[in-house]
C-alpha positions in Angstrom: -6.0 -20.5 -7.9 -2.8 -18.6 -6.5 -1.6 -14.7 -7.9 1.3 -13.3 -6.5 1.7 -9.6 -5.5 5.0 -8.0 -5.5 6.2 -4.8 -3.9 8.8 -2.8 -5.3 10.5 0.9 -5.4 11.6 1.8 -8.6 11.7 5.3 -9.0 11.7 5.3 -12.7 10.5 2.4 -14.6 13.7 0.2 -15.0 14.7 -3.4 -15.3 12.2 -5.0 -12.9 9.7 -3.1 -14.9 11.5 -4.3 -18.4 11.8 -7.7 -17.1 7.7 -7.5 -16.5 7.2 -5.7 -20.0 9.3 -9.3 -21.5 7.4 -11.6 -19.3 3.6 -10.0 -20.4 4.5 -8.9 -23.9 2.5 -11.7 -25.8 -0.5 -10.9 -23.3 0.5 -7.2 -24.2 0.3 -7.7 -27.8 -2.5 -9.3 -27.4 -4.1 -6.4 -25.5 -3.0 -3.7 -28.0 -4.4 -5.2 -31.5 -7.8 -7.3 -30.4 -10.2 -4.6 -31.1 -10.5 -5.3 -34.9 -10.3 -1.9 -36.2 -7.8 -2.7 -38.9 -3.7 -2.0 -38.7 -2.6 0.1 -35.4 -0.9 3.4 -36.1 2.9 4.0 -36.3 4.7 4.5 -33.3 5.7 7.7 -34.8 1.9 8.9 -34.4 1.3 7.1 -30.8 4.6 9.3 -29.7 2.9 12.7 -31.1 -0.7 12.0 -29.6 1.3 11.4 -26.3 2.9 14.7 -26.7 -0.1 16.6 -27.7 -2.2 15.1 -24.4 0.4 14.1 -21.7 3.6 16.0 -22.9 4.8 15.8 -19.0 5.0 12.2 -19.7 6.8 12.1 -23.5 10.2 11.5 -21.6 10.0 8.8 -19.7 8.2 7.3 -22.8 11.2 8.2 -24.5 13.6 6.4 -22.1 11.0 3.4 -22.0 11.3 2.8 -25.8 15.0 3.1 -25.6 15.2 0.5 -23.2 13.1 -1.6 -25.0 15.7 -1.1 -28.5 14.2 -0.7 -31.8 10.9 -2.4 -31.9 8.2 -0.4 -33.6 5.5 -2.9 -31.8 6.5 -2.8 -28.6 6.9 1.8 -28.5 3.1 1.4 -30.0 2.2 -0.5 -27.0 3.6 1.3 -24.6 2.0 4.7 -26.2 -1.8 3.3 -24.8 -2.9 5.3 -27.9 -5.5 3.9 -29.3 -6.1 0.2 -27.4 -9.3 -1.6 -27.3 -12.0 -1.5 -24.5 -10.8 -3.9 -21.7 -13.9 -5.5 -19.9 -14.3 -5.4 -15.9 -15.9 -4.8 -13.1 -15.3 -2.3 -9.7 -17.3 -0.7 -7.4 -16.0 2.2 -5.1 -17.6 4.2 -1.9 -16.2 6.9 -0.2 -15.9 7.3 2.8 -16.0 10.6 4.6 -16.9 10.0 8.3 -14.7 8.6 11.3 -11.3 7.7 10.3 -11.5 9.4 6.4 -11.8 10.2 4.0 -10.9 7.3 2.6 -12.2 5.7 -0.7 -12.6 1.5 -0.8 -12.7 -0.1 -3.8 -12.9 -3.7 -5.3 -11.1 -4.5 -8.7 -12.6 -7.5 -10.4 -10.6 -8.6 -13.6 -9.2 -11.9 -15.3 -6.5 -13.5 -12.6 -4.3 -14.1 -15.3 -4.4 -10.9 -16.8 -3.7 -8.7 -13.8 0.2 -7.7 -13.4 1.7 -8.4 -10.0 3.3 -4.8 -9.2 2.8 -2.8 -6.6 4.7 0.3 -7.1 6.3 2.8 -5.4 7.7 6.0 -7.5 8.7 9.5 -8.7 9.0 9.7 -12.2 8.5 13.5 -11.6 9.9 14.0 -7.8 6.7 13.6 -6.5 5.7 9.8 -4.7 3.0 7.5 -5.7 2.1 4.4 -4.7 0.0 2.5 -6.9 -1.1 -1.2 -8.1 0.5 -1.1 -11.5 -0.7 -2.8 -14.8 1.3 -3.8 -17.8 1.7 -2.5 -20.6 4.1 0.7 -19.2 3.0 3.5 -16.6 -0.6 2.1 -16.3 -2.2 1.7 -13.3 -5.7 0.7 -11.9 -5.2 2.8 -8.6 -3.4 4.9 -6.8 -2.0 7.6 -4.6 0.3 10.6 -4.7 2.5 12.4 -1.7 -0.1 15.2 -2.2 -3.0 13.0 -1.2 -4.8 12.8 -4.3 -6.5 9.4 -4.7 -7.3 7.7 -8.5 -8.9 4.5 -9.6 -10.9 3.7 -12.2 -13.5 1.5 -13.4 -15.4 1.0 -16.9 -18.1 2.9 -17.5 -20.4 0.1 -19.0 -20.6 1.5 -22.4 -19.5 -0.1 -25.9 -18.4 2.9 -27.2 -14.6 2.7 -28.7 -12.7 5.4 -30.6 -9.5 7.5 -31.1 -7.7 7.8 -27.4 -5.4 6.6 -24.9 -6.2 3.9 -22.5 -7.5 4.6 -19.0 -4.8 3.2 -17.2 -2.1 5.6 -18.2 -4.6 8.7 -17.8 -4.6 7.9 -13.9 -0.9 7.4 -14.2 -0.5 10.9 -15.8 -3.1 12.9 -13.0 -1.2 11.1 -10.3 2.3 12.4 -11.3 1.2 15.7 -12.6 -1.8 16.5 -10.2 -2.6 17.7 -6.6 -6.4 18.0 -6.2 -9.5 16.9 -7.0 -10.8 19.9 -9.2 -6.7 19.5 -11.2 -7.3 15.7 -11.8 -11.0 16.5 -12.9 -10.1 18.8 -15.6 -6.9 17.0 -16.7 -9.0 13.9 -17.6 -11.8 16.1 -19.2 -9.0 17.3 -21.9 -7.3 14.2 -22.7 -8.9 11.6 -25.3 -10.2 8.4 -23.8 -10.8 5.3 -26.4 -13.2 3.7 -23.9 -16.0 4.5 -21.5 -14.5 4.9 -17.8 -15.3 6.1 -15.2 -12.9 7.8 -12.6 -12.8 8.5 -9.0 -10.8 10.7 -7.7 -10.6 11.8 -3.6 -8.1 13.7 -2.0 -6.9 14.4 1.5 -9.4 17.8 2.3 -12.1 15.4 1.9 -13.0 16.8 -1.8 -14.3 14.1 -4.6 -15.8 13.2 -7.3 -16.7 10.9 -10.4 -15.7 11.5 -14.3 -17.6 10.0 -16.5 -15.8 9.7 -20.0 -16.4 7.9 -23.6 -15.2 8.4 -27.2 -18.3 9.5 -27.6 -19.4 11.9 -25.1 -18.6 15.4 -23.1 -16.7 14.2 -19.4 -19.3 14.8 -16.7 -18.3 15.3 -13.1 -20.8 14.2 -10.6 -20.5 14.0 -6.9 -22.5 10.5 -5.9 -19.9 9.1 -2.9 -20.7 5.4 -4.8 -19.8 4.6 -8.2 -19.9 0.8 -10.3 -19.6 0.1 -13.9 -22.4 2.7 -15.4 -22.6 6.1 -16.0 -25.9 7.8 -16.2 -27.9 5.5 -17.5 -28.5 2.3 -15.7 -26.1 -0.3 -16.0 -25.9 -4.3 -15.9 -27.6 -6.6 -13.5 -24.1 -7.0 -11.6 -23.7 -3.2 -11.7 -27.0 -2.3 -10.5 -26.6 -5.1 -7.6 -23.2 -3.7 -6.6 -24.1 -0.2 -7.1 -26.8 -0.9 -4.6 -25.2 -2.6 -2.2 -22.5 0.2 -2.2 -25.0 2.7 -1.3 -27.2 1.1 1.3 -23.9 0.2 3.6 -23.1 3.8 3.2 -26.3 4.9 4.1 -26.8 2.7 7.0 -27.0 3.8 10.7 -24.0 3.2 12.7 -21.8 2.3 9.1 -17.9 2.4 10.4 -15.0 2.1 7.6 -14.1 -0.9 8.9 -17.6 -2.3 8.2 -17.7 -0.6 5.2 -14.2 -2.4 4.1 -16.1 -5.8 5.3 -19.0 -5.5 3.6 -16.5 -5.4 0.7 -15.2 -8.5 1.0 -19.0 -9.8 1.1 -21.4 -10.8 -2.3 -22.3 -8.9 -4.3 -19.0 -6.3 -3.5 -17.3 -9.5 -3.8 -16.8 -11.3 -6.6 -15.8 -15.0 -6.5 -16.8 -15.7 -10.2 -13.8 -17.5 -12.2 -14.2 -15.1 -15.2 -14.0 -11.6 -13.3 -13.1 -12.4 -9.5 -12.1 -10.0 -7.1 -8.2 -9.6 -7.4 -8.1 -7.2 -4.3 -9.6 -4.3 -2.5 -8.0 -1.4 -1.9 -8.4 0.9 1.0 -7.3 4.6 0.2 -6.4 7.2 3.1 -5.0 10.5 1.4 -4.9 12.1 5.0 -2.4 9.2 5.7 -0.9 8.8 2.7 -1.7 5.2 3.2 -3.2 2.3 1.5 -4.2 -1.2 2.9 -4.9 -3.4 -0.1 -7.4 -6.4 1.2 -8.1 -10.3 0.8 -10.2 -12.7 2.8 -8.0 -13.2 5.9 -5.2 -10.3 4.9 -4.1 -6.8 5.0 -1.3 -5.1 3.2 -0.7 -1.9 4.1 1.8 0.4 2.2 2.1 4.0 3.1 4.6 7.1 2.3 7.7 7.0 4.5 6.9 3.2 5.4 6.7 1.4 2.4 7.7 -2.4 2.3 9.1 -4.3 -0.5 8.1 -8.1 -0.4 5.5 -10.7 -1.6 2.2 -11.8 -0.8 0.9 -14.8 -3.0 -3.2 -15.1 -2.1 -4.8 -18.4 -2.9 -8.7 -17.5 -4.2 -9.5 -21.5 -3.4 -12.1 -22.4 -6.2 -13.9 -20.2 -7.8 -17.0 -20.4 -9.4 -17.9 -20.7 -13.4 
């Protein structure tokens, strides 16, 4: 199977982004109203949760729905207010020693489902780079010119309540955020409707992991490996990859490039059809760079150098 990655600067979301919106809004749809917890809210009421929680963010919302005309469904979408849990899985390590810090994460999610964008923007003046994900502003990842690091990962909890998705939460600590300690307590007041968690790294060296639910008080913790559980321990294929993320971190001699190899290596490595592993990132807040990782290939996009274009990755066959 073949995904295609594409590069862009848009320093506001415009018409590539409206042209994505178009092409994904039945998958978006989709997205927003499978959770099965009756009719969504208005759009009037995803527009005041936004301005309560994120009010930094309420105008380019604004301009977003007045691009997309006067379509109650698609301003609701675009709110993230209150959107189901989305399954997957990612591990992360950072990386503190020769040549960091750095953070290296994989991101393991339904091909089909995963938007091609790789950003780079200032909604607010400030640069970030980031591997975006439909519906509007989300991300899974990224970086700001002030070398502060985000990606997430689910928490592996079923919990589901009143919140914004995950994905925009990184979008908003990104554009509004400088540090570590900012990020942290920005995402500690902000509703989640799903159990993430988030790890943040910037370019002193500083880190940490936020643990959030619906239905629990954020927790920072300070554990330089993080996979899809929070305190409690976690799936089979979380424990494995949790694991595996820690011993190459604690091994004698571990470089960052062996660390970014043993990445691309079972059980870091996914090559199951269901949740396969749509790319590893690299993070370098010191260089305000980010080399995002196949089998075989290294993209590298960085502040001052970044490179519209394409890469299309064939993942071969993978497995049931």
């Amino acid at each position: 199977m073949q995904k295609t990655f594409i590069a862009r600067r848009e320093e506001r979301p415009g018409d590539a982004w409206l042209a994505e919106f178009a092409a994904g809004r039945a998958e978006a749809e989709r997205w927003y109203r499978d959770h099965g917890r009756g009719p969504p809210p208005s759009a009037a009421v995803c527009r005041a949760a936004l301005g309560r929680h994120m009010p930094e963010l309420l105008p380019h919302y604004d301009r977003a729905c007045s691009m997309l005309g006067d379509d109650e469904g698609a301003h609701r979408i675009v709110s993230h207010w209150r959107p189901p849990a989305a399954p997957h899985g990612c591990t992360h390590a950072l990386w503190l020693g020769a040549g960091g810090p750095a953070m290296v994460r994989s991101y393991d999610y339904p091909l089909d489902l995963v938007s091609p964008g790789i950003v780079s923007s200032a909604w607010m003046g400030r640069e970030v780079i980031a591997k975006a994900q439909r519906p509007w502003g989300g991300v899974t990842d990224g970086l700001n010119a002030d070398g502060l690091a985000v990606s997430v990962a689910l928490g592996g909890r079923v919990a589901v309540g009143e919140g914004f998705a995950i994905i925009l939460m990184a979008r908003y600590v990104l554009e509004t955020c400088r540090t570590v300690d900012e990020a942290a307590a920005a995402l500690a007041r902000i509703p989640v409707a799903a159990s993430h968690n988030v790890v943040l790294l910037d370019r002193s060296g500083d880190h940490a992991t936020v643990y959030l639910g619906p239905d629990r008080a954020p927790a920072v913790v300070r554990d330089l490996a993080c996979a899809n559980q929070q305190e409690r321990r976690g799936s089979a294929s979380s424990e494995a990859r949790l694991a595996a993320a820690r011993h190459a971190l604690d091994e004698p001699g571990m470089t960052l490039p062996r660390l970014v190899e043993r990445f691309l290596q079972p059980p870091l490595h996914s090559r199951r059809a269901a949740f396969p592993t749509v790319y590893t990132a690299v993070y370098r807040p010191a260089e305000g760079r980010v080399d995002y990782v196949w089998p075989g290939k290294v993209w590298s996009q960085a502040f001052g150098a970044f490179a519209p274009g394409a890469y299309v990755h064939d993942y071969g066959e993978l497995t049931p």
